[in-house]
N, C-alpha and C positions, 0 to 999 in steps of 0.2 A: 504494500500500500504506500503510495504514495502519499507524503502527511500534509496534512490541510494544514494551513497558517492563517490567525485571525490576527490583526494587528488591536494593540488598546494603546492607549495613552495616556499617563500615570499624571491627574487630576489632583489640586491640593484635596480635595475629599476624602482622596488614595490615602494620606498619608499623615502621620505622625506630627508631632511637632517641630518637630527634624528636618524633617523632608522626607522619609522615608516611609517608602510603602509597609502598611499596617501588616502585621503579617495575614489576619483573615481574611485582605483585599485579594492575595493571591488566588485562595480559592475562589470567589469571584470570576478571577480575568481566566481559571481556565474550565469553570461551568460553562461560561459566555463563549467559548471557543468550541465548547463539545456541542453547547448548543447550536451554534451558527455553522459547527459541523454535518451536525444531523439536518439540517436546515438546508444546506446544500446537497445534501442525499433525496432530498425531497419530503422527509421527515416533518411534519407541522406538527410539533408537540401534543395545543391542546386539538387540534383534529383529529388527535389519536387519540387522547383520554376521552373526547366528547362522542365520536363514532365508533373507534374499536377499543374504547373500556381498559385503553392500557397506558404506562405510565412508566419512566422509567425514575429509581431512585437507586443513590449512590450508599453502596455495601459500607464497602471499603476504602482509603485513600493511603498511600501514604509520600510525605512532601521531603523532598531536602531542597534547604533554604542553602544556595552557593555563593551569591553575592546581595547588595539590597538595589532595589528598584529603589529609585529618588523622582520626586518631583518633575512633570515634564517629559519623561523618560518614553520613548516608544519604543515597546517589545513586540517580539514576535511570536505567538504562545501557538502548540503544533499540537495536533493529536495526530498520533502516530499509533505503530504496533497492535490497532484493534482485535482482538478474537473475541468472537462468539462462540456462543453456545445456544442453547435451548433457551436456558431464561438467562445467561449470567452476561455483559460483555467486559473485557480486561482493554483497556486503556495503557499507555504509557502518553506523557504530555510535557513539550516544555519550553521554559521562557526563557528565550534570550533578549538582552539588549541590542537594538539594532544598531545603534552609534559603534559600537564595538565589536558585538558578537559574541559578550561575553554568559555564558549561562548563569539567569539569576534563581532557576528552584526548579526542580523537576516533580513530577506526580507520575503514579503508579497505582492504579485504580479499580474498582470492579464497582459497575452499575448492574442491576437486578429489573429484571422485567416486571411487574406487579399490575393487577388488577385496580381502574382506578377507582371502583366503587367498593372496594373490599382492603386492598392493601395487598392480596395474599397471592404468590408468585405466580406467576403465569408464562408460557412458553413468547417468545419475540414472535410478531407477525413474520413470515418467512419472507416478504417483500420487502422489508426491511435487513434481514440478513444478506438477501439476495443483492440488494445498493450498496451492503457494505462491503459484500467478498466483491461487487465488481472494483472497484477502488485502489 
């Protein structure tokens, strides 16, 4: 797979008193990236929770923080390494600084399929598996 790139732009909102991106904001910029990933797969979120009842929510994550995003800063945040499964999908994601190219945090991730009216796991639409193995 070739890894999607969403670009953000680190906003005083982003950040600290410092200058430095909050560390929760991280999470944030790379939701918005899986988001605008599945987006460009043709994935419309709530068209899926509203017509086929499914939803997806995140298991697992885990971040390493390598440098800090500061004020101003535009990164390049990648969802890469996708596998699926039945209900699970594994993620790998990461932000670089584009001024540099230096990497500021990477994520390593598992999203779960679930029912939106229930909560309770349910199998990925297979049209949706199908946009992601082509990719």
């Amino acid at each position: 797979m070739n890894p999607f790139v969403w670009k953000v732009r680190v906003y005083w909102e982003d950040t600290d008193a410092g200058g430095v991106v909050y560390h929760s904001r991280y999470l944030n910029f790379f939701e918005r990236a899986r988001t605008e990933w599945l987006r460009s797969l043709g994935v419309d979120q709530l068209k899926l929770a509203e017509e086929e009842n499914v939803l997806f929510a995140i298991r697992h994550m885990d971040i390493g923080f390598e440098q800090a995003a500061r004020l101003d800063d535009e990164l390049d945040v990648t969802v890469h390494s996708v596998d699926t499964g039945g209900v699970r999908m594994t993620f790998s994601q990461d932000m670089t600084r584009c001024s540099d190219g230096q990497l500021v945090a990477s994520a390593e991730l598992t999203a779960v399929s679930l029912k939106a009216d229930s909560f309770k796991p349910t199998r990925m639409p297979k049209w949706i598996r199908a946009a992601i193995d082509e990719n």
